[in-house]
C-alpha positions, -999 to 999 in steps of 0.1 A, spaced: 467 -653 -71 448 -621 -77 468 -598 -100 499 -621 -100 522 -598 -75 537 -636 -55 543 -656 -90 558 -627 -107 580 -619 -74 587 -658 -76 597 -657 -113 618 -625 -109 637 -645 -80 642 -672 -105 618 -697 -91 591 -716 -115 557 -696 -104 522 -716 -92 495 -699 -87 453 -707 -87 422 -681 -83 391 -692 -97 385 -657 -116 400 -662 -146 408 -624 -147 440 -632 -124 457 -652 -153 450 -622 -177 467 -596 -151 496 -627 -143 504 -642 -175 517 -614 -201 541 -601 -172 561 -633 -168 571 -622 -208 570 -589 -208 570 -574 -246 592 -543 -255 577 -511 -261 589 -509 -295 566 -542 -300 541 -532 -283 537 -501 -299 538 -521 -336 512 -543 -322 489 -509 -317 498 -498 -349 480 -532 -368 449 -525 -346 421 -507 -362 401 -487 -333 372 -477 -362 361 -514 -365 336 -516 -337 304 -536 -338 292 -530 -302 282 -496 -291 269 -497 -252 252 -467 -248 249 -470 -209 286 -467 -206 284 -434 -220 285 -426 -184 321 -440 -175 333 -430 -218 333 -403 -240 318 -418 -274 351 -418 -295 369 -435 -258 341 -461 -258 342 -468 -296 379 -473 -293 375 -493 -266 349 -515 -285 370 -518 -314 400 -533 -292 376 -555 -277 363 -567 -310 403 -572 -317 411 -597 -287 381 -614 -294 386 -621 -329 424 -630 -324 415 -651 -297 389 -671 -315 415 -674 -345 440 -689 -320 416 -713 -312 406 -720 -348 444 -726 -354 439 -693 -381 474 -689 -384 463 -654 -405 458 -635 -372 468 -649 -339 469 -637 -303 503 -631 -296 522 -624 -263 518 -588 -270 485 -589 -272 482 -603 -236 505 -576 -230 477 -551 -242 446 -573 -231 456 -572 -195 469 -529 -195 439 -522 -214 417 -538 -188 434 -520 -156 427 -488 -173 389 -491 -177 378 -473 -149 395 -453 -120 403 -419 -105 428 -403 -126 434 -389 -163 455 -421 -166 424 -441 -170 400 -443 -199 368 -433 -181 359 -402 -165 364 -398 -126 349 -426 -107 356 -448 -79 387 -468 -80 399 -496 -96 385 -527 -84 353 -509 -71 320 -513 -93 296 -497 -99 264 -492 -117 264 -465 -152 232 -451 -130 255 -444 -99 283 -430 -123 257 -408 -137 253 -396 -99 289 -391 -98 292 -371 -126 263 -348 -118 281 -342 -83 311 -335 -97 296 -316 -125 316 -340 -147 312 -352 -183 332 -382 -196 363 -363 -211 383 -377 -244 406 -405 -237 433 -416 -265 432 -459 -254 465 -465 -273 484 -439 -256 472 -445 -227 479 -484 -235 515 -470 -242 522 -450 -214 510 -474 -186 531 -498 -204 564 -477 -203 557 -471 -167 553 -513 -159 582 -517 -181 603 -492 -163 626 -513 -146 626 -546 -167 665 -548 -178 681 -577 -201 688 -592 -169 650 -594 -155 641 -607 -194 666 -635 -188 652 -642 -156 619 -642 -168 623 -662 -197 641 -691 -176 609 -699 -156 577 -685 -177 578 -711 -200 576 -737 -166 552 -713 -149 520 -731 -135 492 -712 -134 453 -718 -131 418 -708 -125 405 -740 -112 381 -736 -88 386 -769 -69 
C-alpha cells in the first residue's frame, strides 16, 4: 500500500479501497486522505494545539532541527499522543479527530527532506535515513546549520497544496466509499 497512491486513485474513481502493508505508517499516509479536512478546519485544529507544551527534548536531532523547530515538533508529538490515548480511553474531553490524521500524516512527510518546505535543515530525501552523526557530516559540508522552521505553516501550506484540487465533487466521492474503505497492516 505504501503511501496510499492505488486506494486513494480507487476511492477517487468511486470504488471501495483495500489495501495491506505491514508498516503501519502506510495507513497514517492512506487514511486521512480518503476524508480530506478543509483548510479552514485544519487551520482551527492548529489553532487548539499548544507547540510550548513539550516534555521530550532530543538533543541529537539538533542536527536535522533548530531548537524552537524541534520543540514544536515535540509538542505536536506530545499532542497526537495524548489525543490518541484519550480516544482509546473513550475521554470524550479531547479526542483524535479526522483532522488530526490530517495533521499527523503532513506533519510526518515534512520531517526531513531537501527543501525549505520541510522542517529540518538540508538532508537527504524523504524516505532516506540517516544517522544525526551523518547529518552533522552533511551540515559541516554544506556549511549548514539547522535554520528556523514555523511546523504549523508549514503544516498549512503543504496542506493547501494536497488540497489543491479536492472540489465538492471529489468530497462526495470520497465520502461514498471511505467510510467502506478496507485497509490494514497485517503482516500475514
Amino acid at each position: 500500500m505504501g503511501r496510499g497512491t492505488t486506494p486513494v486513485e480507487a476511492a477517487l474513481l468511486g470504488r471501495i479501497p483495500f489495501g495491506n502493508d505491514v508498516n503501519p505508517l502506510s495507513l497514517t499516509f492512506t487514511r486521512p486522505r480518503l476524508c480530506p479536512p478543509t483548510i479552514d478546519q485544519i487551520a482551527e485544529r492548529l489553532r487548539q494545539i499548544d507547540l510550548t507544551d513539550h516534555d521530550e527534548f532530543p538533543e541529537d536531532l539538533l542536527a536535522f532541527y533548530h531548537p524552537e523547530t524541534l520543540r514544536e515538533i515535540c509538542a505536536l508529538k506530545k499532542f497526537f499522543l495524548r489525543t490518541r490515548l484519550n480516544q482509546e480511553r473513550a475521554d470524550e474531553s479531547v479526542t483524535f479527530t479526522q483532522v488530526d490524521e490530517w495533521l499527523c500524516m503532513v506533519a510526518l512527510n515534512r520531517l526531513t527532506g531537501h527543501s525549505p518546505g520541510f522542517f529540518s535543515v538540508y538532508t537527504l530525501p524523504p524516505n532516506q535515513a540517516l544517522s544525526a552523526e551523518s547529518q552533522c557530516k552533511i551540515n559541516q559540508a554544506r556549511e549548514q546549520e539547522p535554520p528556523r522552521r514555523d511546523v504549523m505553516q508549514l503544516i498549512l501550506k503543504k496542506s493547501r497544496q494536497l488540497l489543491g484540487d479536492v472540489t465538492p465533487t471529489v468530497r462526495q466521492t470520497l465520502a461514498r466509499v471511505a467510510q467502506r474503505a478496507m485497509l490494514t497492516n497485517d503482516a500475514d
